[in-house]
N, C-alpha and C positions, 0 to 999 in steps of 0.2 A: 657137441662133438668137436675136439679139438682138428684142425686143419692136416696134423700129421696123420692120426689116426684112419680120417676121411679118404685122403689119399692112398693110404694101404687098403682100405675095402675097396674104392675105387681100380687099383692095381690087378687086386687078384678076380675083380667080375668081368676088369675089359683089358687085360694084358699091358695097361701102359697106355692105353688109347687117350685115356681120360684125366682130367690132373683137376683141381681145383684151386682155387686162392683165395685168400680173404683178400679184399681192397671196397673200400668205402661203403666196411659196414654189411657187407653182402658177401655171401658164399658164391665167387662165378667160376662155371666148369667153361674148360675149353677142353677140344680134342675131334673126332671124326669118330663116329658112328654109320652101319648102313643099316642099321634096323631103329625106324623110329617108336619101337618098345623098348628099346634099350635105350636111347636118348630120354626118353621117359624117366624108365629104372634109375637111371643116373643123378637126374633130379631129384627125385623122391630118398634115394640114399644118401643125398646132401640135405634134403631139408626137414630142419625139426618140428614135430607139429607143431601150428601156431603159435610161429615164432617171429618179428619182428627183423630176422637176422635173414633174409629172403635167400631164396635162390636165383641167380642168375644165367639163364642158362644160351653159354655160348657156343656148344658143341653143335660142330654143322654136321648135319644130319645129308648124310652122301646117296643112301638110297631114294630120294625122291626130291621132291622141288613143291613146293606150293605158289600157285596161280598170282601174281599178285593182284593186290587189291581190288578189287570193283570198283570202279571210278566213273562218276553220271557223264552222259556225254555232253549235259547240260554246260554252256558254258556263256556267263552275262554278267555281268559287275553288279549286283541289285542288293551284294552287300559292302560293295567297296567303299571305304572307309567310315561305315559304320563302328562305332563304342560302345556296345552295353556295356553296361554293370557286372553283368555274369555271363560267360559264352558257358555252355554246355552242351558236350560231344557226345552225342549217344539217344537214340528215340526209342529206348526201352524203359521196362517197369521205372529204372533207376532214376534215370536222366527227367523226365517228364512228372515223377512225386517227386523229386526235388525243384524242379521248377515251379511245382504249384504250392508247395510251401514258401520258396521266397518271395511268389506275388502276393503271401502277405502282407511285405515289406513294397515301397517305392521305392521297384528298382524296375531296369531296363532290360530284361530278361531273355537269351536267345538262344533256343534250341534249334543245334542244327543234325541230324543224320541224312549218312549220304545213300539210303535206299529213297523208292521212291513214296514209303507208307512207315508209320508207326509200327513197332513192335514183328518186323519181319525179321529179327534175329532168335535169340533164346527167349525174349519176355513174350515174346507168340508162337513158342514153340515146345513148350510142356505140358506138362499134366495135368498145372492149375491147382493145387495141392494147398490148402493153407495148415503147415506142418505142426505138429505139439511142441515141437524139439526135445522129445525122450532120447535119441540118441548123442542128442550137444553137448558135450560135458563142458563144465565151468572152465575159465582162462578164453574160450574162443570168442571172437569177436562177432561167427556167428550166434554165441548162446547169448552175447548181452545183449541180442537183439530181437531174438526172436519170441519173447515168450512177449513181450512187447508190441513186435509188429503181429502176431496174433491176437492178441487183445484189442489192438484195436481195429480189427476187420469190419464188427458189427456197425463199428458208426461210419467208418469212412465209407462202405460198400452202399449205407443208406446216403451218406451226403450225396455222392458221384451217381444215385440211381443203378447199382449195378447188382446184378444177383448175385448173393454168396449164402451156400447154407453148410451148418455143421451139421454132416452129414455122418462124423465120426469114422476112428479108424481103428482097424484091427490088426494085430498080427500074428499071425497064429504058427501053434507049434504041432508036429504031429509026433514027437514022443515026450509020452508023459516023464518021464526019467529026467527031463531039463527042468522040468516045474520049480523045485528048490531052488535053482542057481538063477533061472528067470525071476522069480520070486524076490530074489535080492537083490537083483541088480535095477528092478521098478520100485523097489524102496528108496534105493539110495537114488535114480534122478527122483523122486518124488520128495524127497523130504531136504537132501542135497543141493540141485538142481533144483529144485520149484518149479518142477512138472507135478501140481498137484491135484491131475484129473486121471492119473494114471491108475489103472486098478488090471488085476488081472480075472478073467472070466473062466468059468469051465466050456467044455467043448459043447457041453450039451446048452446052455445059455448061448454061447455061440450061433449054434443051429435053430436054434426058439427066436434069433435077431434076422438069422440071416438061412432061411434054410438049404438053399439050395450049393451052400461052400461043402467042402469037402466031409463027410462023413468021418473019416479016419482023424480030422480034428481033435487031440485033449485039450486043448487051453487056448488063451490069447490074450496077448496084452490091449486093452480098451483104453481109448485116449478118446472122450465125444468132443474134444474141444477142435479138432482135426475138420477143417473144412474143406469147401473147393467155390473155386472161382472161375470166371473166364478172363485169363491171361491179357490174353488181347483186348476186350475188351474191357478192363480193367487199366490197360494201358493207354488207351486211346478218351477213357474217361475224364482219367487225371490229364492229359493231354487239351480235352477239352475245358476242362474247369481250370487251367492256364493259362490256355489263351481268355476264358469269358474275364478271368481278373487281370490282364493285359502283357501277359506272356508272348511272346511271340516262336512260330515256330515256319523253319528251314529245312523243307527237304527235299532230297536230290542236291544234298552240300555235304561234299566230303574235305575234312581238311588235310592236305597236302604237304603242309609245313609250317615253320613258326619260326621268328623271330628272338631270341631272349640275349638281354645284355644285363650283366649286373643279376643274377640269380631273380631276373623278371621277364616273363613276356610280354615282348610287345607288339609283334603283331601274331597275326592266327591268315593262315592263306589257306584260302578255299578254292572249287572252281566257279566260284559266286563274286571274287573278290575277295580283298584282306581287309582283315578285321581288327579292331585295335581294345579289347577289354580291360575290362580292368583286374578281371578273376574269369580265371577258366575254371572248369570242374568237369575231369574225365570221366565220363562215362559209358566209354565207349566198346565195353563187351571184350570180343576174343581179339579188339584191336587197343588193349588197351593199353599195353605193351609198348606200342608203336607210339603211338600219344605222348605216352610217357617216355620214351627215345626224343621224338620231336624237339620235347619243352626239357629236355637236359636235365630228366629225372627221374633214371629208369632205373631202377633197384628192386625189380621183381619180372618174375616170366611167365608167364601164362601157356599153360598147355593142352590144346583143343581136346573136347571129349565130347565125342557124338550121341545121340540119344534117338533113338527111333519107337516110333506110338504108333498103335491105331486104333483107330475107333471102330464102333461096333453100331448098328442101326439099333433104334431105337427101340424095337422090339426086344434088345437082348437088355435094355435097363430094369426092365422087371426083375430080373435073376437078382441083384444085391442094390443095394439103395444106400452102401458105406464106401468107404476106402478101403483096399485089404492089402496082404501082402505073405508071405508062410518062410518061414526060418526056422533051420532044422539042420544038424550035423554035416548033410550033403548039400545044402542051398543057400550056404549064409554067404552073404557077396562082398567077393574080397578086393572088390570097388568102391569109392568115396561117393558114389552118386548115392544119393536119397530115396528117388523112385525107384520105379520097376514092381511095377503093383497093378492092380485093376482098380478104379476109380468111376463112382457113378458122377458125372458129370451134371451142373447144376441148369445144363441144357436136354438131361435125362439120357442122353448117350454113354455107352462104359466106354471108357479109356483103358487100352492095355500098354505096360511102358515104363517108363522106357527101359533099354538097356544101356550100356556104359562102353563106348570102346575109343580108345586113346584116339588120335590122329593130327596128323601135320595139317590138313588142309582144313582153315579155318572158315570159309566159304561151303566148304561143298554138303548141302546137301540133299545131296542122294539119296533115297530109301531099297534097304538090298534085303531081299528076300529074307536070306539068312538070319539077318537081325529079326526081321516079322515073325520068324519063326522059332528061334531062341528065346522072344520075348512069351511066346503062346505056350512050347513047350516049358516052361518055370510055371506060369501063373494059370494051366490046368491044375498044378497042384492044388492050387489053392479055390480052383471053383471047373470041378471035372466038365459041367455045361457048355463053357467054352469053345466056341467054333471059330474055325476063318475066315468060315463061309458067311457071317455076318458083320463081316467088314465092310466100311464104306468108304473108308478113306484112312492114312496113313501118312507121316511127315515126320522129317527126322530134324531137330539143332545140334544147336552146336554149344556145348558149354565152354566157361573161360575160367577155370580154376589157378589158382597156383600151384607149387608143389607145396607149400605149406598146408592145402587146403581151406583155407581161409578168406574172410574178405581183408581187403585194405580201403580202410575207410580213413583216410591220414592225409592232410596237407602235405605238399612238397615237401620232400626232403632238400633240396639245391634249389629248385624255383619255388620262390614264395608266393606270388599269387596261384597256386593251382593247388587246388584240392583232389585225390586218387578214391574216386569208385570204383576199385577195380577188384579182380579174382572174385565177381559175382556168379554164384552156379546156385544150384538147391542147398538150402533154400532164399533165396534170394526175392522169390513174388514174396514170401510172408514176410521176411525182415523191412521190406521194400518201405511201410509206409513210416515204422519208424527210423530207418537209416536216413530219411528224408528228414525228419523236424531236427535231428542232429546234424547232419549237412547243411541245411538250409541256416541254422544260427551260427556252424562254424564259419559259412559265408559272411553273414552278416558280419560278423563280429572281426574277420578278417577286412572289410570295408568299412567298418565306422572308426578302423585306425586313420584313413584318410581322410574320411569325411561323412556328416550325420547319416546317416540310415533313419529314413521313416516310416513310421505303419501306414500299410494302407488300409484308411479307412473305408473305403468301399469293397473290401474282398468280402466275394460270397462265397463260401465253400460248397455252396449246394449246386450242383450239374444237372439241370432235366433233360433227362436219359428220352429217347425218343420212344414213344406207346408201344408196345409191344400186344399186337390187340388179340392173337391166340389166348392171352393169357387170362382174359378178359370175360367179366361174365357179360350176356348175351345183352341185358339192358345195358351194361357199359359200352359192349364195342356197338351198339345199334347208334348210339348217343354221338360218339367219333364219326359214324359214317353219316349219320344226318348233317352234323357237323361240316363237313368232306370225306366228299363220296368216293375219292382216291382209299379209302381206307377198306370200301368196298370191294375193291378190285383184286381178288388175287391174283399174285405173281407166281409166285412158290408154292406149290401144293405140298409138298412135302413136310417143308417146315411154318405155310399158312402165312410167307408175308404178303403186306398188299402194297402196292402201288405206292399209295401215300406213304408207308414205312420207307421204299426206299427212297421217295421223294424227304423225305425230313434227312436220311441221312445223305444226300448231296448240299442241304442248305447246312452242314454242319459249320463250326467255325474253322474246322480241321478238315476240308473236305477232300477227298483225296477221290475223286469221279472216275474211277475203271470199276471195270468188273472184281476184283477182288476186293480193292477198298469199300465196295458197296457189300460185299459180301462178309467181310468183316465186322459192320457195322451193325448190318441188320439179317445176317443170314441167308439171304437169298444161295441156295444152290449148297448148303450145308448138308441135305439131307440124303434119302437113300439115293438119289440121282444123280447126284453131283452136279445139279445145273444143266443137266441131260436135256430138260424141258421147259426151265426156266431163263437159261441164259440169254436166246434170244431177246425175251422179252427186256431184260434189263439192258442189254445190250440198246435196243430202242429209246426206254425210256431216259437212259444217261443219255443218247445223242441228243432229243427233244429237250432236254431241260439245259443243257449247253449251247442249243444252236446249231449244233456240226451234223457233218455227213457219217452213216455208221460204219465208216470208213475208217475215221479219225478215233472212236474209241477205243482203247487198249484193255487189254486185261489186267496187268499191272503197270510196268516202267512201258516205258516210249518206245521201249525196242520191243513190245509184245502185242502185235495187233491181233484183233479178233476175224477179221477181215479182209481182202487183199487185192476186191475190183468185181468188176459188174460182174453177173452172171450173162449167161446167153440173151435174156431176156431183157439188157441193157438196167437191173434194177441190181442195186449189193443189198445182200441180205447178210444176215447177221444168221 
């Protein structure tokens, strides 16, 4: 779209408010808005899909303010004037498979995010979906990756020990009259596209798979290559199989500013100290933006889109054992998000979720009824069963899309050592592991202009995942507990961990000892309690395995204690 023309749609939606300009390469609006859905709108009518020619968006948005940043109150030099090889900004899916791809390589490798645990933004806060990409059509950067990072789920999920099953996905239609034109459009991604697991089913096959979905069902599109994962844990895997091949990883380290002379960075300042790399690589979510401001190379906007799920006990997993989702004249979603579906989970819980709603504030989230409710009324549709009385819990992210809708997986445009992970949203967990072995050689290969890059020969790609002894037949876990008898011990009745489980994950390499980092790792207080009757106890066994008083342990960051001083009876209890 040429710049004149832009301008005049822009004219007649905001009266003159909003103007645009081409300059370096980039479409940037300026002007004032006070509704941030029309600061949205704005962007979106400047940019073309999956287009290289970004949006920029500098319209300050007068109805509201966002918070700024989160910043650790941590403050100690323990990376000051450290040099890796490669800084890398961001402790999700992104940031953490690309750091365990270049420890294939002898490099120096430093992962830093400024919460206090892995994967607390969007890479632990979805649905865990491993997608087909029947809706990706060819040109996007997510399609030349996804059919790819699907593929190769089965071997990476077995290296890292981590559960993933095709569990297969449906999408069903409830008037038969679509059938034809649904009919054509899974020919052409099937034959087109190379989504070629794509078939369509009738209604009654449907309910022979899955009985208890909607009756009023004609049809559905079947994709079984469609799986599910756990996010977090997925991300905390590849995290650890990083560090076991000599990755290092920073957290409670946000970076604050940078350096660059000569279209290069040179230094990276944290509140750890300043860091002197040789290659940075942003991966740093709904702040990537920023990042990319910092290192003098910002030529894209990123505009927060929140996402709200809940889960459902474990009783209600029985009802479907797929992924689903229902489209239909009146429900097809005139949002870019992927989900919003129910999802049997590969921890046997349904996932309901998420939904999609724009916002400025890139931190916050909040989970608001409405959304809980928005999400339940859509996806009865699709399985009348559905209650919200079998909710157990509920959590909302935050995605980082472009307006383009797109990723940007691209070296600096103006600073050349950095490479851009950015505008990751869904699906982003399944492109995840192959947008990695392409980032990790664009690394390399950006480094061996300087100087050799070596293999390392001692990388193991394999991670032993800690026993999960529920899973366990009875001479197995008898075997662990004769072994150590911590294995004996239950902790969590709900979800059956023992003692010894959550003792391996404090010895992790990546140990993050609060209550939720342990809960993370190995479940404790996931299930219908919520840690109602477990937490105590974990609460104990992190103090004993640390030395400290249960005073000292926190639930998550430093600023979240579980505890706050004796009781009457001069004892603190947890």
């Amino acid at each position: 779209m040429k710049i004149s023309a832009l301008n005049r749609k822009l004219r007649r939606a905001f009266g003159g408010r909003v103007t645009a300009v081409l300059a370096d390469g980039c479409i940037v609006l300026r002007g004032a808005l006070d509704r941030w859905d029309d600061v949205v709108r704005a962007g979106q009518m400047a940019a073309t899909k999956y287009s290289t020619c970004h949006v920029v968006n500098d319209i300050t948005f007068t109805g509201g303010e966002d918070a700024p940043m989160r910043v650790p109150a941590l403050r100690d030099d323990a990376l000051e004037g450290q040099t890796p090889d490669v800084l890398i900004i961001g402790g999700g899916i992104s940031g953490v498979s690309i750091a365990r791809e270049l420890a294939r390589q002898k490099l120096d490798i430093l992962v830093v995010d400024k919460e206090c645990d892995l994967a607390l933004g969007a890479s632990g806060r979805n649905d865990g979906e491993v997608h087909p990409g029947i809706d990706l059509g060819r040109g996007s950067v997510k399609h030349k990756y996804i059919r790819r990072g699907n593929a190769m789920y089965n071997q990476v999920c077995k290296e890292l020990d981590v559960p993933f099953s095709r569990v297969g996905q449906y999408v069903c239609f409830q008037h038969g009259w679509l059938r034809p034109a649904v009919w054509c459009y899974c020919m052409w991604r099937k034959y087109h596209d190379g989504i070629s697991d794509t078939r369509l089913i009738s209604g009654r096959e449907l309910l022979r798979r899955e009985p208890n979905f909607n009756e009023k069902t004609r049809f559905a599109i079947s994709n079984p290559d469609s799986g599910c994962v756990c996010p977090y844990g997925l991300t905390i895997a590849y995290a650890e199989n990083a560090v076991q091949n000599g990755a290092r990883i920073a957290l409670n380290t946000a970076v604050l500013g940078m350096d660059v002379a000569d279209g290069k960075i040179t230094a990276v300042h944290t509140n750890r100290g300043t860091l002197h790399p040789a290659l940075v690589i942003n991966a740093a979510g709904v702040f990537a933006e920023e990042v990319a401001r910092m290192a003098g190379d910002r030529f894209f906007s990123i505009h927060p889109r929140r996402g709200t799920s809940s889960i459902l006990d474990r009783k209600a997993g029985v009802f479907m054992h797929s992924i689903a989702s229902v489209k239909g004249t009146d429900t097809v979603s005139k949002t870019h998000s992927k989900g919003g579906g129910i999802l049997h989970t590969v921890h046997d819980n349904l996932l309901i979720g998420p939904d999609a709603v724009e916002t400025y504030e890139k931190e916050n989230t909040a989970t608001y009824p409405e959304s809980i409710a928005h999400v339940f009324e859509k996806q009865k549709i699709t399985m009348p069963a559905l209650t919200e009385r079998d909710i157990i819990t509920y959590f909302t992210g935050v995605r980082a899309p472009t307006f383009e809708e797109d990723f940007i997986i691209e070296r600096g445009r103006r600073t050349h050592n950095l490479i851009h992970v950015a505008g990751i949203q869904s699906p982003g967990l399944t492109t995840a592991p192959a947008v990695a072995v392409d980032v990790a050689d664009m690394a390399a290969r950006i480094l061996a202009r300087e100087r050799p890059v070596a293999i390392n020969p001692d990388f193991d790609p394999h991670r032993p995942g800690i026993p999960v002894l529920r899973e366990m037949d009875d001479a197995t876990r008898a075997a662990y507990i004769a072994k150590n008898p911590d294995y004996g011990v239950i902790v969590c009745r709900c979800e059956e961990i023992s003692r010894g489980e959550i003792l391996d994950a404090l010895r992790s390499n990546v140990c993050v000892p609060t209550v939720d980092g342990v809960k993370k790792r190995v479940r404790p207080g996931m299930g219908r309690c919520q840690g109602g009757f477990c937490s105590p106890q974990v609460v104990r066994i992190i103090a004993e395995y640390l030395g400290v008083p249960l005073s000292a342990v926190r639930k998550s960051s430093a600023d979240a204690p579980i505890t706050f001083g004796p009781t009457k009876s001069g004892e603190v209890q947890a």
